[in-house]
N, CA, C and O of each residue as an XYZ file, in Angstrom:
780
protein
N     124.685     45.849    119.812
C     123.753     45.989    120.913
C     122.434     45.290    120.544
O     121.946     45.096    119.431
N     122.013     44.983    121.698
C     120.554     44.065    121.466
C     119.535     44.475    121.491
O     119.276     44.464    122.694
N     118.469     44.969    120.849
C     117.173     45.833    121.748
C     116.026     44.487    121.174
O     116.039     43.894    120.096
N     115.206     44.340    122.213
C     114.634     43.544    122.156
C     113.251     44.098    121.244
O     112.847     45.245    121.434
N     112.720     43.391    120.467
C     111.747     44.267    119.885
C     110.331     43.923    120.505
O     109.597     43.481    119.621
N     109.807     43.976    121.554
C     108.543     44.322    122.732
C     108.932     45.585    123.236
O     108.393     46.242    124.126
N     109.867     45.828    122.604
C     110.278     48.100    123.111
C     108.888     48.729    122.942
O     108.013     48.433    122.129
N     108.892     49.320    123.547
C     107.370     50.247    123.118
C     107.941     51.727    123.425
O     108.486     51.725    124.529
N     107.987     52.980    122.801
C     108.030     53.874    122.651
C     106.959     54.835    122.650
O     106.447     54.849    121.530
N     106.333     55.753    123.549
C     105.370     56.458    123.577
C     105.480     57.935    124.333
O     106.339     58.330    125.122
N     104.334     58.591    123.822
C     104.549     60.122    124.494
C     102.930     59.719    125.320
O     102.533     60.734    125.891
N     102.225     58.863    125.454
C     100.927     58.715    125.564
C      99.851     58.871    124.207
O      99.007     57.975    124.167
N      99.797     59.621    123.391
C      99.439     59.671    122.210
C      99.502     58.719    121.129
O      98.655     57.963    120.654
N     101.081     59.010    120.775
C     101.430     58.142    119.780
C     102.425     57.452    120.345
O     103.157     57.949    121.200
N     102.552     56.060    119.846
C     103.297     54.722    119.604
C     103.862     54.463    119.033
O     103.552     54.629    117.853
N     105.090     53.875    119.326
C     106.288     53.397    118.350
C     106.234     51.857    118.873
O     106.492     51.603    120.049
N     105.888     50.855    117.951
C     106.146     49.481    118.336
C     107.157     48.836    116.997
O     107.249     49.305    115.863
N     107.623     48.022    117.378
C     108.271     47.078    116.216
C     107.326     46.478    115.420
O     106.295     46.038    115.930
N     107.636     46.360    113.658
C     106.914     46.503    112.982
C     106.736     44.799    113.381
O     107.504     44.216    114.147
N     105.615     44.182    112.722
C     105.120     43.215    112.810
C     104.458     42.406    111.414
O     103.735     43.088    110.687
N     104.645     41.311    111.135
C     104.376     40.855    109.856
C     102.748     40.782    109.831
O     102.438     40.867    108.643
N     101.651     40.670    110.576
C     100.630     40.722    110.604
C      99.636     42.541    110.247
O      98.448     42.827    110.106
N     100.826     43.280    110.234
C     100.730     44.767    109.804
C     100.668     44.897    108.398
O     100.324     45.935    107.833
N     101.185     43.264    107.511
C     100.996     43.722    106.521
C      99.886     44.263    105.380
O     100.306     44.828    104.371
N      98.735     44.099    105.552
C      97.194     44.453    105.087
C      97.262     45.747    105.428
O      97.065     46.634    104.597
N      97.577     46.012    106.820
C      97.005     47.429    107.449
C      98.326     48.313    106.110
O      98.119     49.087    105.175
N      99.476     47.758    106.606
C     100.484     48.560    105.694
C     100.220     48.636    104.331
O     100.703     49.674    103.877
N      99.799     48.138    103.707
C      99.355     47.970    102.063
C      98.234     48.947    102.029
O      98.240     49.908    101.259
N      96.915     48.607    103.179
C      96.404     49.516    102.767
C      96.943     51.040    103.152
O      96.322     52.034    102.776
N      97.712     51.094    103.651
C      98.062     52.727    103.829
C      99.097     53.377    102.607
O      99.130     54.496    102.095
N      99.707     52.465    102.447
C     100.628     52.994    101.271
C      99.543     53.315     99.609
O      99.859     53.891     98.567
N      98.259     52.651    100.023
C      97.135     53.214     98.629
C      96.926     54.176     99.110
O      97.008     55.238     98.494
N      96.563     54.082    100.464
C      96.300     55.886    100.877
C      96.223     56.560    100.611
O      95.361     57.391    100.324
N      97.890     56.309    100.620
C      99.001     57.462    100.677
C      99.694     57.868     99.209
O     100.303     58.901     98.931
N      99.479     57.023     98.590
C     100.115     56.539     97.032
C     100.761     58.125     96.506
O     101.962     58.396     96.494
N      99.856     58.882     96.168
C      99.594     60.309     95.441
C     101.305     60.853     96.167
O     102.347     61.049     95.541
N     101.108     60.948     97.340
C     102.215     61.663     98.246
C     103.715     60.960     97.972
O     104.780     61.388     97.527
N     103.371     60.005     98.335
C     104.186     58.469     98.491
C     105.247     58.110     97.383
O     106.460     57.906     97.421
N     104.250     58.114     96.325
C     105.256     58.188     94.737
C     106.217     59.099     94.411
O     107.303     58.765     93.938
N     105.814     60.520     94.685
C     106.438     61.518     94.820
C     107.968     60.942     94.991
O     108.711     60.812     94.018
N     108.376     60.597     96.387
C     109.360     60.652     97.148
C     109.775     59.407     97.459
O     110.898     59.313     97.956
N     109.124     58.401     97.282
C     109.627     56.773     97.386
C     109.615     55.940     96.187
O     108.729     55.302     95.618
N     110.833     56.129     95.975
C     110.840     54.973     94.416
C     110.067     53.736     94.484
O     109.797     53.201     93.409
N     109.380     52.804     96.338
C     108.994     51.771     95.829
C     107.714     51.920     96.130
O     107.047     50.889     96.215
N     107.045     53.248     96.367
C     105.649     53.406     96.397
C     104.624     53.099     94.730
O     104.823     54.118     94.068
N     104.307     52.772     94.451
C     103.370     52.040     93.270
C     102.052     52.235     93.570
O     101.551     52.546     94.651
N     101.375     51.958     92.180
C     100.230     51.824     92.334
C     100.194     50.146     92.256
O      99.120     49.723     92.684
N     101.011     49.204     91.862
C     101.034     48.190     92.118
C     101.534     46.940     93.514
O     101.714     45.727     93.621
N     101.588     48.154     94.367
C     102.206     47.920     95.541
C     101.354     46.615     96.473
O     100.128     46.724     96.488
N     101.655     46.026     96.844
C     100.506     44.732     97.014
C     101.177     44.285     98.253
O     102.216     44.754     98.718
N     100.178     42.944     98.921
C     100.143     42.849    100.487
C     101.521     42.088    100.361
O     102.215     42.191    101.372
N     102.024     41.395     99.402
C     103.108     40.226     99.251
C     104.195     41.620     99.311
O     105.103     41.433    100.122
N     104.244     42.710     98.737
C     105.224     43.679     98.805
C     105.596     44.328    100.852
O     106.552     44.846    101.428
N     104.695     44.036    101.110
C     104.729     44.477    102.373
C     104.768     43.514    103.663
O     105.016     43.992    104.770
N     104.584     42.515    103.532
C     104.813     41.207    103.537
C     106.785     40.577    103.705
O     107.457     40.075    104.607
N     107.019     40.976    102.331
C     108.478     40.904    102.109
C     109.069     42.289    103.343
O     109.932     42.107    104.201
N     108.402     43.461    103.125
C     109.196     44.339    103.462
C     109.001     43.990    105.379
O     109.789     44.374    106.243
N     108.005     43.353    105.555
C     107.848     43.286    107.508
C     109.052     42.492    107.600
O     110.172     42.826    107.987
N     108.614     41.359    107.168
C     110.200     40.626    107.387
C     111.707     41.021    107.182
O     112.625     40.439    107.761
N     111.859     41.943    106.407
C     113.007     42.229    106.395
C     113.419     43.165    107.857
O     114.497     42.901    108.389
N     112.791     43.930    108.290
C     112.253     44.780    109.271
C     112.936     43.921    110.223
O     113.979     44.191    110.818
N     112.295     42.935    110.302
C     112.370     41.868    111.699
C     114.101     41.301    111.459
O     114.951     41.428    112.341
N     114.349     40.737    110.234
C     116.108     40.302    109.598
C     116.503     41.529    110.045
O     116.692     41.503    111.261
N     116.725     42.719    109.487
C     117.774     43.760    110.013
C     117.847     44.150    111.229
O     118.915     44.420    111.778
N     116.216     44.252    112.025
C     115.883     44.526    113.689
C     117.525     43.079    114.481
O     118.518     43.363    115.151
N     117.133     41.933    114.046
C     117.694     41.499    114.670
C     119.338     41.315    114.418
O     119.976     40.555    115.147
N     119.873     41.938    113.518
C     120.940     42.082    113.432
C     121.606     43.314    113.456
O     122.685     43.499    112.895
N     120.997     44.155    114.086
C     120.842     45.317    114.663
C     121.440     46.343    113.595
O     122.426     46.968    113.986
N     121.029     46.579    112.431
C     121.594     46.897    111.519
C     120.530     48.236    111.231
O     120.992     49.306    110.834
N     119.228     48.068    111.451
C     118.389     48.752    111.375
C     117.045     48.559    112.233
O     116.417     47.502    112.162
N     116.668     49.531    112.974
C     114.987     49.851    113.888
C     113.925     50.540    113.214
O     113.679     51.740    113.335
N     113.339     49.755    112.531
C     111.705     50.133    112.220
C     110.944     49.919    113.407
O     111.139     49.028    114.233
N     109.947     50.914    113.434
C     108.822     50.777    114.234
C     107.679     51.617    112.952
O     107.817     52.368    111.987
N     106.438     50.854    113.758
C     105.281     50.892    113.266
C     104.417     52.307    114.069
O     104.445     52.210    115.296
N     103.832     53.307    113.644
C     103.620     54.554    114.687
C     101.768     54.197    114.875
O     101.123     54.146    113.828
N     101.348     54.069    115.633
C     100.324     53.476    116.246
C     100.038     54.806    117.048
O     100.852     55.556    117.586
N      98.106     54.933    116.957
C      97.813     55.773    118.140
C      97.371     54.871    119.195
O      96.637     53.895    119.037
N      97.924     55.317    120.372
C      97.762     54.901    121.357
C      96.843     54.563    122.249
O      96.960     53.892    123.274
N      95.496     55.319    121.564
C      94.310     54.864    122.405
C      93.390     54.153    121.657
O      92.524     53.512    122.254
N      93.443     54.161    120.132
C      92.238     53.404    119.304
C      93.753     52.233    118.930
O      93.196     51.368    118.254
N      94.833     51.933    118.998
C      95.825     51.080    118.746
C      95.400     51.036    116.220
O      95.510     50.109    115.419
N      94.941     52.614    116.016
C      95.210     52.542    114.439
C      96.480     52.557    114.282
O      97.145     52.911    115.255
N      97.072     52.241    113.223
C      98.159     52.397    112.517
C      98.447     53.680    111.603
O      97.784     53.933    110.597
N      99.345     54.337    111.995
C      99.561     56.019    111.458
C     100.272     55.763    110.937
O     100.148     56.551    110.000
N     101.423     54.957    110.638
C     102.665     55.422    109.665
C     103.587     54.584    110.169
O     103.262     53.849    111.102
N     105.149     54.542    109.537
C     106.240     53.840    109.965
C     107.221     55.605    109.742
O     107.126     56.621    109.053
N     108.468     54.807    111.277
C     109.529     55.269    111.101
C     110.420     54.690    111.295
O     110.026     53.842    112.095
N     111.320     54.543    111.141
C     113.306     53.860    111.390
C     114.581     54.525    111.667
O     114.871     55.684    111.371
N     115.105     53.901    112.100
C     116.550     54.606    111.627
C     117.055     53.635    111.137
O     116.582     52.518    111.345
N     118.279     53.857    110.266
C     118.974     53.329    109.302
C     119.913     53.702    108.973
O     120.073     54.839    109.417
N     121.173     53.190    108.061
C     122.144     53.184    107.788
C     123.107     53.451    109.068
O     123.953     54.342    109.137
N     122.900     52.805    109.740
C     123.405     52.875    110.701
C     124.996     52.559    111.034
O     125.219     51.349    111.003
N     126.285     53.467    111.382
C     127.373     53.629    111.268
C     128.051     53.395    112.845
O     128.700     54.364    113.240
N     127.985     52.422    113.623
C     128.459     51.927    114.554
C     129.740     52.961    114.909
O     129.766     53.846    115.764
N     130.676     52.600    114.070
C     132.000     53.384    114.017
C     132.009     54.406    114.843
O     132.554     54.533    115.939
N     131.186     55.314    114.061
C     131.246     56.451    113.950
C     129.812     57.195    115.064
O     130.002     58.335    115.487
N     128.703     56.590    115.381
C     127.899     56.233    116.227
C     126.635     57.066    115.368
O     125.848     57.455    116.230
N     126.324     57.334    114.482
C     125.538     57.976    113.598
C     124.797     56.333    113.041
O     125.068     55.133    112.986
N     123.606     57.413    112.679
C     122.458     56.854    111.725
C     121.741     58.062    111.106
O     121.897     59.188    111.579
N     120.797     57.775    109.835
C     119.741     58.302    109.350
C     117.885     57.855    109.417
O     117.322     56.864    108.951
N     117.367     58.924    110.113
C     115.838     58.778    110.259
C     115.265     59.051    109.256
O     115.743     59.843    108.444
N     114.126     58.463    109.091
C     113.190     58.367    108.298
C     111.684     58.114    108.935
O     111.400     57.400    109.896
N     110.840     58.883    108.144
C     108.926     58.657    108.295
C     108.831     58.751    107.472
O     109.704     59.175    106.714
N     107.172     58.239    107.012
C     105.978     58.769    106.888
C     104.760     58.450    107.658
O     104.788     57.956    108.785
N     103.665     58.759    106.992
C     102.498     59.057    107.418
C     101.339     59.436    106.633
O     100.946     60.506    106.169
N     100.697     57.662    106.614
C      99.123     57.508    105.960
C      98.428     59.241    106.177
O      98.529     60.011    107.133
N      97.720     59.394    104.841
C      97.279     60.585    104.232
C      96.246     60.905    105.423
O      95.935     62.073    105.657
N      95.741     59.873    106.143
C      94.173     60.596    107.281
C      94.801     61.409    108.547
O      94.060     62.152    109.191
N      96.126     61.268    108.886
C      96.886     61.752    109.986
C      97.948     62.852    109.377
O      98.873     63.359    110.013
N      97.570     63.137    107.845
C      98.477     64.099    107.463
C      98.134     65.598    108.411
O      97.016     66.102    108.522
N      99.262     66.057    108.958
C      99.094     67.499    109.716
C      98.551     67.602    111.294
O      98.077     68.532    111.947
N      98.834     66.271    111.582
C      98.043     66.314    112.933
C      99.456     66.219    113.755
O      99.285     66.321    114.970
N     100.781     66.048    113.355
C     101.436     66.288    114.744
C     102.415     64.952    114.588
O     103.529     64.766    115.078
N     101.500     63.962    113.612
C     102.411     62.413    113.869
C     103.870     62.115    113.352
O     104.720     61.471    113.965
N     103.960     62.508    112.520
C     105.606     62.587    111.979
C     106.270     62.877    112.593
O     107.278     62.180    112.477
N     106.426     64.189    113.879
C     106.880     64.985    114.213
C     107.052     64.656    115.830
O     108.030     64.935    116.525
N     105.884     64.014    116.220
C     106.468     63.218    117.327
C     107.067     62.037    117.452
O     107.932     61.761    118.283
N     106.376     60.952    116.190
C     107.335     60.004    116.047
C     108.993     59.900    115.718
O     109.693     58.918    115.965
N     109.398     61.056    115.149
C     110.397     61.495    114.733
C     111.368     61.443    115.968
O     112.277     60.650    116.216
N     110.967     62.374    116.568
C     110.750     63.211    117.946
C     111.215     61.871    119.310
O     112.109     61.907    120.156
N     110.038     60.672    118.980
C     110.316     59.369    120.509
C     111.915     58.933    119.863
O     113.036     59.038    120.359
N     111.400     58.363    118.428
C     112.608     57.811    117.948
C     114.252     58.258    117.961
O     115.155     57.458    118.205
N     114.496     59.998    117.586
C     115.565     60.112    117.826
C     115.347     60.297    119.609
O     116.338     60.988    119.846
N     114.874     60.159    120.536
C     115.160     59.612    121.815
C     116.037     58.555    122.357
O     116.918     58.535    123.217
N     115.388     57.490    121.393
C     115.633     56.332    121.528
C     116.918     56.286    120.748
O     117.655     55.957    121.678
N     117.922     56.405    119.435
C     118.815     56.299    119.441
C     119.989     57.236    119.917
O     121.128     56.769    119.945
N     119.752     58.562    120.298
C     120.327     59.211    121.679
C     120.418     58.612    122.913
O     121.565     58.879    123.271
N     119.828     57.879    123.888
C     119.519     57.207    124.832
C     119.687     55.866    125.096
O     120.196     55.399    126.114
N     119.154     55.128    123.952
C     119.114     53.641    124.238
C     120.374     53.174    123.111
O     121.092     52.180    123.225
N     120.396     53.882    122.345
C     121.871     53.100    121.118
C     123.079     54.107    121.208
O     124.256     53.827    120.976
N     122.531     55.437    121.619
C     124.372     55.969    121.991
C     124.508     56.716    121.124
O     125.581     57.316    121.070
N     123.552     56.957    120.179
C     124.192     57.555    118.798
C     125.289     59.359    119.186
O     125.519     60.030    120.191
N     125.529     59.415    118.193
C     125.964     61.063    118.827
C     125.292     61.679    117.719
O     125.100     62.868    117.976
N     124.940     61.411    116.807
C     124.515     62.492    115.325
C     123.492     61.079    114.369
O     123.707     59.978    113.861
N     122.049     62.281    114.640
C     121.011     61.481    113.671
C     120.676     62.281    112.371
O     120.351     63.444    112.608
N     120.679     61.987    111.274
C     121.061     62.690    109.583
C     119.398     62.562    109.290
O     118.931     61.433    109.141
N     118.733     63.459    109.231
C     117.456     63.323    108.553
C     117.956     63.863    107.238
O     118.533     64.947    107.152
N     117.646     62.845    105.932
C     118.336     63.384    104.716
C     116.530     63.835    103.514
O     115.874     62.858    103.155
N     116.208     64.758    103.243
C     115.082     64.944    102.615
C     115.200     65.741    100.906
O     115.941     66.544    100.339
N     114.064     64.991    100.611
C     114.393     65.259     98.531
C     114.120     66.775     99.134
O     113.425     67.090    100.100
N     115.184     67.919     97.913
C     114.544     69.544     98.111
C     113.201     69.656     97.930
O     112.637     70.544     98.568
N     112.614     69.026     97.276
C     111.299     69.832     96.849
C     110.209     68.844     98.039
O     108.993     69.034     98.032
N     110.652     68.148     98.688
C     109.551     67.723     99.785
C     109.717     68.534    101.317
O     110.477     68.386    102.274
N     108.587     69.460    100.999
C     108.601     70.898    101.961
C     108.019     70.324    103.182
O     108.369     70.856    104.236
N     106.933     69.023    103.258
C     106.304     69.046    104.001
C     107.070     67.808    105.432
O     106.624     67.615    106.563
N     108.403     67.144    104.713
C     109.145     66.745    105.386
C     110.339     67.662    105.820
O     111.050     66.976    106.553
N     110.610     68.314    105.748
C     111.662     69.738    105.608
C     110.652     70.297    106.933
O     111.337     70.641    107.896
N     109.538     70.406    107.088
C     109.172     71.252    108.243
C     108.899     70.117    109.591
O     108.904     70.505    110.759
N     108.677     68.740    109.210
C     109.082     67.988    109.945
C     110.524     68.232    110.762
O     110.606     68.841    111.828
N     111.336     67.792    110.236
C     112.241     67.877    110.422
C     113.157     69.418    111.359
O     114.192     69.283    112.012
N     112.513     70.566    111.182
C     112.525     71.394    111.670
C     111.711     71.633    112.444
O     112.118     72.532    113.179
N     110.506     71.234    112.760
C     109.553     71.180    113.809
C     110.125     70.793    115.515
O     110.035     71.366    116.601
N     110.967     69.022    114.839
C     111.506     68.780    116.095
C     113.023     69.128    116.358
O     113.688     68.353    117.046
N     113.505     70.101    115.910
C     114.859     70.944    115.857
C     115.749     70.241    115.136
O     116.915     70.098    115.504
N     115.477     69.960    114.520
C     117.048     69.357    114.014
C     117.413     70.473    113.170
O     116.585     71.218    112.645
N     119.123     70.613    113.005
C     119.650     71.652    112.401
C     119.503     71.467    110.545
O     119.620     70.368    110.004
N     119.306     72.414    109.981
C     119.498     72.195    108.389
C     120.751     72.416    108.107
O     121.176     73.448    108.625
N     121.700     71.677    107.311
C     123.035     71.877    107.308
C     123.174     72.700    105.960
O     123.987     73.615    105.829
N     122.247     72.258    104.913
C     122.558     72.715    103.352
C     121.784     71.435    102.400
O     121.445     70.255    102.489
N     121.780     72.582    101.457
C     121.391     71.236    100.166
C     122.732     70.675     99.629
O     123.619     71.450     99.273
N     122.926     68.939     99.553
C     123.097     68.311     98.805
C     123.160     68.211     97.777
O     122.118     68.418     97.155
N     124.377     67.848     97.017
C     123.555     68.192     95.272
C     123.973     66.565     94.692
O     125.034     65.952     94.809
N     122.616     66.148     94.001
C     122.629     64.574     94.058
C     122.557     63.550     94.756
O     122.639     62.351     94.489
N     122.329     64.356     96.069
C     122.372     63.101     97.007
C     120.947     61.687     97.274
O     121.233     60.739     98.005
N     120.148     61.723     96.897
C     119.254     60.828     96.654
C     118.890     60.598     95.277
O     118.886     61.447     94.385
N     118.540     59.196     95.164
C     118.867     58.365     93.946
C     117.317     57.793     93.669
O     117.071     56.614     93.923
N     116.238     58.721     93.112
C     114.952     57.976     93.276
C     114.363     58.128     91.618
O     114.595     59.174     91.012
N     113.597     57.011     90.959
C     113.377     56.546     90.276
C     114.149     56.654     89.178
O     113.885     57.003     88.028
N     115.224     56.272     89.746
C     116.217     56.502     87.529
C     117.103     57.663     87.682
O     118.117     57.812     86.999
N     116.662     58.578     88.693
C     117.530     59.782     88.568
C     117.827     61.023     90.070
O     117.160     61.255     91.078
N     118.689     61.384     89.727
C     119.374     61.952     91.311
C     118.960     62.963     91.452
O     118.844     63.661     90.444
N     118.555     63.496     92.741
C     118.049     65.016     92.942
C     118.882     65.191     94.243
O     119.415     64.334     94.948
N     118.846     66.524     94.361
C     118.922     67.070     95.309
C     118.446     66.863     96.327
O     117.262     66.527     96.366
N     119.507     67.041     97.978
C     118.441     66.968     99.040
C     118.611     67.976     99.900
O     119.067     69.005     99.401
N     118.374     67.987    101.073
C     118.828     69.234    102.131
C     119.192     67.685    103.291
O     118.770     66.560    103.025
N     119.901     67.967    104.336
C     120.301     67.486    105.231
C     120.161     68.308    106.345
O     120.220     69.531    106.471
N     119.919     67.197    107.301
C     119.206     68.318    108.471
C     119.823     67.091    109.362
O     119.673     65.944    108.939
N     120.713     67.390    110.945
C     121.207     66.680    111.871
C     120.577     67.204    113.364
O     120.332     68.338    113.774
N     120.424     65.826    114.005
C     120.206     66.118    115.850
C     121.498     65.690    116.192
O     122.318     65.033    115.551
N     121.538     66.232    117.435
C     122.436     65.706    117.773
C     122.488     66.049    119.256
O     122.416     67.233    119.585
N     122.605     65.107    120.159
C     121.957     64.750    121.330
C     121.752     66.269    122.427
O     120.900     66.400    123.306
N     122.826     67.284    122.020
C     122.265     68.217    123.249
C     121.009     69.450    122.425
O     120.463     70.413    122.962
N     120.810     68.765    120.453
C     119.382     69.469    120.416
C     117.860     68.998    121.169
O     116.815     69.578    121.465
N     118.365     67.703    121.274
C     117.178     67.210    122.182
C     117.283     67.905    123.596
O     116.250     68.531    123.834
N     118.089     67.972    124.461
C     118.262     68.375    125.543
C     117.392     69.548    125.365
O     116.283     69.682    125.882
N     117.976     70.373    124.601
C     117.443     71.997    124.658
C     116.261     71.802    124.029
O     115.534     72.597    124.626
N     115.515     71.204    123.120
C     114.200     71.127    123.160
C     113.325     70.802    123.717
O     112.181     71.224    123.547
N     113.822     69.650    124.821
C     113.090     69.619    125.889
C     113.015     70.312    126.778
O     112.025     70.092    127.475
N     113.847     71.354    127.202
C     114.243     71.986    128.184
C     113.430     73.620    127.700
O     113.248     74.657    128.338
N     113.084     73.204    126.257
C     112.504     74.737    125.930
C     113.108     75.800    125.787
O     112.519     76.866    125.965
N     114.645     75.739    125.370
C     114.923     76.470    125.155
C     115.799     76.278    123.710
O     117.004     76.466    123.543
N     115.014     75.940    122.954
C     115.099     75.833    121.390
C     114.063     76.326    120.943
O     112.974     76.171    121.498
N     114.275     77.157    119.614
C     113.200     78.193    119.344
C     113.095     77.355    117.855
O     114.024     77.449    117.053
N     112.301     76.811    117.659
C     112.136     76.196    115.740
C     110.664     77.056    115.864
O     110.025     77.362    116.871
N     110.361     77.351    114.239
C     108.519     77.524    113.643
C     108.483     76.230    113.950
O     107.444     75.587    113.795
């Protein structure tokens, strides 16, 4: 399937646009930001992380966007057009009509809501516009503050994983948490009860 990347995704607030290679400065500087958090949970977060690193990574964005292999978007607020964070889906399983989501979110918008709606447009969009039937939010155990993401916008927790993510040298544990298109229904509809 083709999605053209001028998609724009919004609740009015926040923005989901396709990432863009001219994002790369803004993106570099957010990943220093963010670094402290970032390292934690992303093997390629660094303190040596540089504009050529992000640079490489827009473009790839744009290579997989167009071979529809994977959708990054860039999460933008909608009325000052800052840059809050990136989300995607990925690993994307045609077959089988599944993918896995992913965020974050530069340290100045930590707790304000942005993860959670971007999370939130995006699995829209591959419920709706790609068909999916089942989106896998997969999170390290000890990252609590993506774990309530993830439960914020209903997705079910299935269980911890044991080994299932592979970050710096060594395997940890994760929890797995799935949507799947009639949790959106009922969360919109309000009648899904998450904290």
């Amino acid at each position: 399937m083709r999605i053209e990347k001028d998609i724009v995704l919004s609740n009015g607030k926040v923005l989901l646009r396709c990432c863009r290679i001219d994002d790369a400065q803004e993106h570099c500087n957010a990943v220093h930001e963010s670094i402290e958090e970032l390292a934690r949970w992303m093997s390629w977060a660094s303190e040596n992380y540089s504009v050529e690193d992000s640079l490489i990574w827009l473009k790839a964005c744009n290579t997989v966007w167009d071979k529809g292999m994977e959708y990054n978007f860039t999460i933008v607020d909608a009325e000052t057009q800052g840059i809050m964070g990136w989300c995607g889906l990925n690993r994307i399983d045609y077959q089988n009509m599944t993918a896995s989501l992913g965020y974050w979110v530069r340290k100045q918008y930590y707790k304000q809501g942005v993860a959670s709606t971007a999370a939130m447009l995006l699995a829209g969009f591959g419920f709706e516009k790609l068909q999916f039937k089942r989106i896998e939010i997969k999170v390290a155990k000890g990252n609590i503050a993506s774990q309530r993401v993830a439960e914020k916008i209903g997705a079910v927790r299935e269980g911890v994983l044991r080994n299932m993510l592979f970050e710096r040298g060594k395997t940890i544990d994760g929890v797995m948490f799935s949507l799947i298109p009639d949790d959106i229904m009922r969360k919109e509809n309000g009648t899904l009860s998450r904290p």
